[in-house]
C-alpha positions as CSV (number, residue, x, y, z in Angstrom):
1,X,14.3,6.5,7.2
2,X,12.2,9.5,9.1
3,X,10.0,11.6,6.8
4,X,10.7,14.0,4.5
5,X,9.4,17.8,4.2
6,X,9.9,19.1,0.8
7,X,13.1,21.1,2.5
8,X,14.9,18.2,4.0
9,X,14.1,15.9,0.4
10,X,15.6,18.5,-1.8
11,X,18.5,18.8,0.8
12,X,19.1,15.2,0.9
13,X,19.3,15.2,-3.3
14,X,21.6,17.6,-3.5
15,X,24.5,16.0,-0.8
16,X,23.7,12.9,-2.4
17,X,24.8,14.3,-5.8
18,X,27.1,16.5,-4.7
19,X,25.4,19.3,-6.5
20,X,24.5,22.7,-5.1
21,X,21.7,24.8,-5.6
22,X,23.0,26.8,-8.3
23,X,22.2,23.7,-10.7
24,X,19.8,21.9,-8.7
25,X,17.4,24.9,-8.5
26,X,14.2,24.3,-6.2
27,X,12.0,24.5,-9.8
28,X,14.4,21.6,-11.0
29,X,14.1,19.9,-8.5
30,X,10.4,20.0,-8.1
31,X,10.1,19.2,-11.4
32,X,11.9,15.6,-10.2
33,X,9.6,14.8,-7.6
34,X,6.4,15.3,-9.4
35,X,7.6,13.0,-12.0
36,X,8.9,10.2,-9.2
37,X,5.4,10.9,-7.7
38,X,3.5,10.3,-11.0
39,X,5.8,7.0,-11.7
40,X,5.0,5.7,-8.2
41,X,1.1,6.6,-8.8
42,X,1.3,3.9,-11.8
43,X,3.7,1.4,-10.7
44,X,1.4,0.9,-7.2
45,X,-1.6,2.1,-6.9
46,X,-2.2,2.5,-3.2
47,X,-4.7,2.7,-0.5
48,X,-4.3,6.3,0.8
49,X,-5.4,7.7,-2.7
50,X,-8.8,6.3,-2.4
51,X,-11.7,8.2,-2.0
52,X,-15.6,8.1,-2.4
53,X,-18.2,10.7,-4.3
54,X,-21.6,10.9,-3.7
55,X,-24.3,12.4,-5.1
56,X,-27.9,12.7,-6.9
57,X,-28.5,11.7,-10.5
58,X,-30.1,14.1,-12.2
59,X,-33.5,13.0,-13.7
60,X,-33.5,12.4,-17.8
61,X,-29.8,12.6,-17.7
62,X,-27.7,10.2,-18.8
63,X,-24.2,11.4,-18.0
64,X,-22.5,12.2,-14.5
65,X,-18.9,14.0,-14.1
66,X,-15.7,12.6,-13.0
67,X,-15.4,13.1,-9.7
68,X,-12.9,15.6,-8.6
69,X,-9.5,14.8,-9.3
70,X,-10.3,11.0,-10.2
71,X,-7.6,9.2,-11.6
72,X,-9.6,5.8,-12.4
73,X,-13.6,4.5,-11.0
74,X,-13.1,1.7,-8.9
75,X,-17.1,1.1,-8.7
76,X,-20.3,2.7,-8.5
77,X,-22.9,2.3,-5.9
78,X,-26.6,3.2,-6.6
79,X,-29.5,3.7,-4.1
80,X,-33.1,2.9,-4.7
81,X,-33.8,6.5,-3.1
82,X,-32.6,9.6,-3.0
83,X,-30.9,8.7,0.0
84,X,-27.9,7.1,0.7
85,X,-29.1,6.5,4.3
86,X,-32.3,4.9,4.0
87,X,-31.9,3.2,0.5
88,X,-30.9,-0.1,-0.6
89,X,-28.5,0.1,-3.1
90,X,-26.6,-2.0,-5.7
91,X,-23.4,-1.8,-7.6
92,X,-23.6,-1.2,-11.4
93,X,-22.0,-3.2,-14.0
94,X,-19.1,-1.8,-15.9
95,X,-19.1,-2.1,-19.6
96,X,-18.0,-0.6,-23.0
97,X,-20.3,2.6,-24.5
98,X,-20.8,-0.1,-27.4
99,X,-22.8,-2.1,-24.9
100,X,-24.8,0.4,-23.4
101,X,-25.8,1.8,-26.7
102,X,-26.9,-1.8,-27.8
103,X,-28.7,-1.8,-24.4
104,X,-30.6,1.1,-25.0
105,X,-31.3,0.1,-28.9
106,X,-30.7,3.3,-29.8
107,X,-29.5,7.2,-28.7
108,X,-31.6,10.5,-29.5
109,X,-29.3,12.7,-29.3
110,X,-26.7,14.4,-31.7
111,X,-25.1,12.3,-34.7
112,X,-25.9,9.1,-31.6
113,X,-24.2,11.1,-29.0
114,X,-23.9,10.1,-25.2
115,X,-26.9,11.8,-24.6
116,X,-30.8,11.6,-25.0
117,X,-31.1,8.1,-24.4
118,X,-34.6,6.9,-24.9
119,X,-35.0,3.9,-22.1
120,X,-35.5,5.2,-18.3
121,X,-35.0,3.6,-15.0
122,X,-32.9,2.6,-12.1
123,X,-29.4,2.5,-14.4
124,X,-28.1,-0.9,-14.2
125,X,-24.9,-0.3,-16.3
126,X,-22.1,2.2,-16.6
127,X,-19.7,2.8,-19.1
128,X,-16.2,5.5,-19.0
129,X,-16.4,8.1,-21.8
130,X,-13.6,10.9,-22.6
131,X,-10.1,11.9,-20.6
132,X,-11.1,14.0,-17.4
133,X,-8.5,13.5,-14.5
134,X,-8.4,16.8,-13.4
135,X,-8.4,18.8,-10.0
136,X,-11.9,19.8,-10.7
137,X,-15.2,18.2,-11.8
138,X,-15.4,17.9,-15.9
139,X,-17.6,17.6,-18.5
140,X,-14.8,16.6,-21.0
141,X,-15.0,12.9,-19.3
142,X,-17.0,10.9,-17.1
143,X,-19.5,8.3,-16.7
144,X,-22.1,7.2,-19.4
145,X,-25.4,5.7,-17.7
146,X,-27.5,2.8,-18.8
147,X,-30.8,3.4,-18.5
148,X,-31.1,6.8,-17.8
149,X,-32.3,7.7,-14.6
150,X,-35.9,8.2,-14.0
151,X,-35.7,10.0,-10.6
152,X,-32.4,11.8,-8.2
153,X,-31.1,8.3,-7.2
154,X,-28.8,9.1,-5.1
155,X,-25.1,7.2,-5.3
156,X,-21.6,6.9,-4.0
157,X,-18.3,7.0,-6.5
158,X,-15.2,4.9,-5.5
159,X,-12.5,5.8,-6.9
160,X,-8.4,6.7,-7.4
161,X,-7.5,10.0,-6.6
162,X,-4.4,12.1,-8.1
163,X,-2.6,12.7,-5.0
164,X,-1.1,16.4,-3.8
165,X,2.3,16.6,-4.8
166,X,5.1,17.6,-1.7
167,X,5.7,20.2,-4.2
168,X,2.2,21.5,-3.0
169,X,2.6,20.2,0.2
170,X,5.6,21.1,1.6
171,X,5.3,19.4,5.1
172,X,5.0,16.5,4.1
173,X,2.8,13.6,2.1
174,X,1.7,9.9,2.4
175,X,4.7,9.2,0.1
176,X,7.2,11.7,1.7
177,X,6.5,10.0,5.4
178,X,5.5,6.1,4.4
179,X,7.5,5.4,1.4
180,X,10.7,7.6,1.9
181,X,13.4,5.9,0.6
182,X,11.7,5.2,-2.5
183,X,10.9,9.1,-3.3
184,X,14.6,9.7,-2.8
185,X,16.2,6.7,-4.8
186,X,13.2,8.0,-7.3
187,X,14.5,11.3,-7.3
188,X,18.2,10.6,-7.6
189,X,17.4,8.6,-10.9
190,X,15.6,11.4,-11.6
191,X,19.0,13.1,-10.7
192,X,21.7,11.3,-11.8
193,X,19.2,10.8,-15.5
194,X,19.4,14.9,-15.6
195,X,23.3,14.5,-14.7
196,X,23.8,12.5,-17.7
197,X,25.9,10.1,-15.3
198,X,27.6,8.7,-13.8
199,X,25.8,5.7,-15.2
200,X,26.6,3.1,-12.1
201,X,25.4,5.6,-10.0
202,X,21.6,6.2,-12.3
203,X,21.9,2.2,-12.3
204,X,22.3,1.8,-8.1
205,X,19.6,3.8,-8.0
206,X,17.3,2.7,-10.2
207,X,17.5,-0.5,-9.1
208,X,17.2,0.6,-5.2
209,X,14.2,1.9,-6.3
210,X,12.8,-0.8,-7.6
211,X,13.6,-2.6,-4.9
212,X,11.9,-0.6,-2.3
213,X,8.5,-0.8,-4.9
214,X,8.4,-4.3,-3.9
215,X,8.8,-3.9,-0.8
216,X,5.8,-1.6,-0.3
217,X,3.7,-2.8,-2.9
218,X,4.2,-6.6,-0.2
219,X,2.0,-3.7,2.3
220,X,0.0,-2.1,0.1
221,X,-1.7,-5.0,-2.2
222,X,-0.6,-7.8,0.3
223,X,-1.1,-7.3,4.3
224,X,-3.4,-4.2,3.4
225,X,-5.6,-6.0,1.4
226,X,-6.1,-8.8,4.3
227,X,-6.6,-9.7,7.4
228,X,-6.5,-12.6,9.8
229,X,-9.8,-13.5,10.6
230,X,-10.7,-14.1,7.1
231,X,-7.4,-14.9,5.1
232,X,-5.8,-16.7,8.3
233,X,-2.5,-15.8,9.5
234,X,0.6,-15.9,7.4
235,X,3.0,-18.5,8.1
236,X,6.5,-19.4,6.3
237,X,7.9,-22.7,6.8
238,X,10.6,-23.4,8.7
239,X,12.3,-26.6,7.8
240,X,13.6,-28.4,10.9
241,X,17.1,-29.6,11.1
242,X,18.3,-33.1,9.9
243,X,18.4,-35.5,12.8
């Protein structure tokens, strides 16, 4: 199926249902693809919504912001310097704030807050505190450090990103030109669900859906995820005929 613009999408769910603009408003229908987006963003978790942060600690700081947008930390990478060009660097281990606070023996800060700790060095250990996923860098959530740094190491953030909706970008998106079936099937659930029926029709598609999930989850977390020079080629046997 070619791509979809956020035009040709909302056309497309409208002649499927047979429904006109008058009911299927573009708010309505935006409203649909932002949630099909959101479902697809949990059920497969894909490669084009990766990104990297880097920065500098900041000295005597135990805490560092979610990076932009950040949906969930993949890893975190920390240089002996306060380059990430001429330092070696490690990857810290991810654990539970219970740990780190054992770690550290104890925290100085506020009622044993999440900052102030009292042991300094190269941190070693990272743990997730608070909510933030937003568009923007928060102090409401973000990464808890263990020790606390003793100088600007500098680091890199891997991480999930939330994607920009085809709401937002009309022209088009990773899902709207890689994954198009599946954003329409999604949205005529979406649809037939705000339709109230007919219910053979919220099944076919549902399941279509589903369907098409599996099918790009086989790219995304299978042939994505490997190559031949290291995982070999893959073959499917072919059973010869019966003499």
């Amino acid at each position: 199926m070619a791509a979809y613009t956020l035009a040709t999408l909302e056309a497309d769910i409208r002649s499927y249902t047979e429904v006109d603009s008058n009911v299927f408003t573009g708010a309505i229908l935006g409203r649909f693809i932002e949630n099909v987006e959101n479902r697809i963003l949990y059920d497969l978790p894909m490669d084009s919504d990766r990104k990297m942060a880097t920065g500098n600690f900041a000295v005597d700081d135990n805490t560092i912001n979610n990076p932009a947008g950040a949906l969930f930390i993949r890893a975190v990478e920390v240089f002996d310097s306060t380059s990430a060009v001429t330092g070696n660097s490690v990857f810290l281990q991810k654990k539970d704030v219970t740990y780190l606070r054992e770690y550290v023996a104890k925290l100085t800060g506020p009622a044993g807050g999440l900052t102030g700790q009292d042991v300094t060095g190269q941190p070693k250990y990272y743990a997730m505190f608070g909510g933030a996923t937003g568009l923007t860098d928060s102090t409401s959530g973000g990464l808890l450090l263990a020790p606390t740094p003793d100088t600007t190491y500098a680091f890199r953030i891997y991480y999930n990103s939330l994607p920009t909706s085809l709401v937002t970008n009309t022209s088009g998106t990773y899902l709207s030109r890689y994954f198009a079936n599946g954003l329409l099937y999604g949205c005529l659930t979406e649809a037939f669900g705000y339709l109230k029926g007919p219910m053979d029709m919220l099944t076919l598609y549902e399941n279509k859906y589903k369907q098409e999930v599996q099918k790009f989850a086989g790219a995304q977390l299978g042939r994505r995820r490997r190559d031949d020079y290291t995982d070999g080629t893959i073959r499917i046997p072919v059973k010869s005929p019966s003499p």
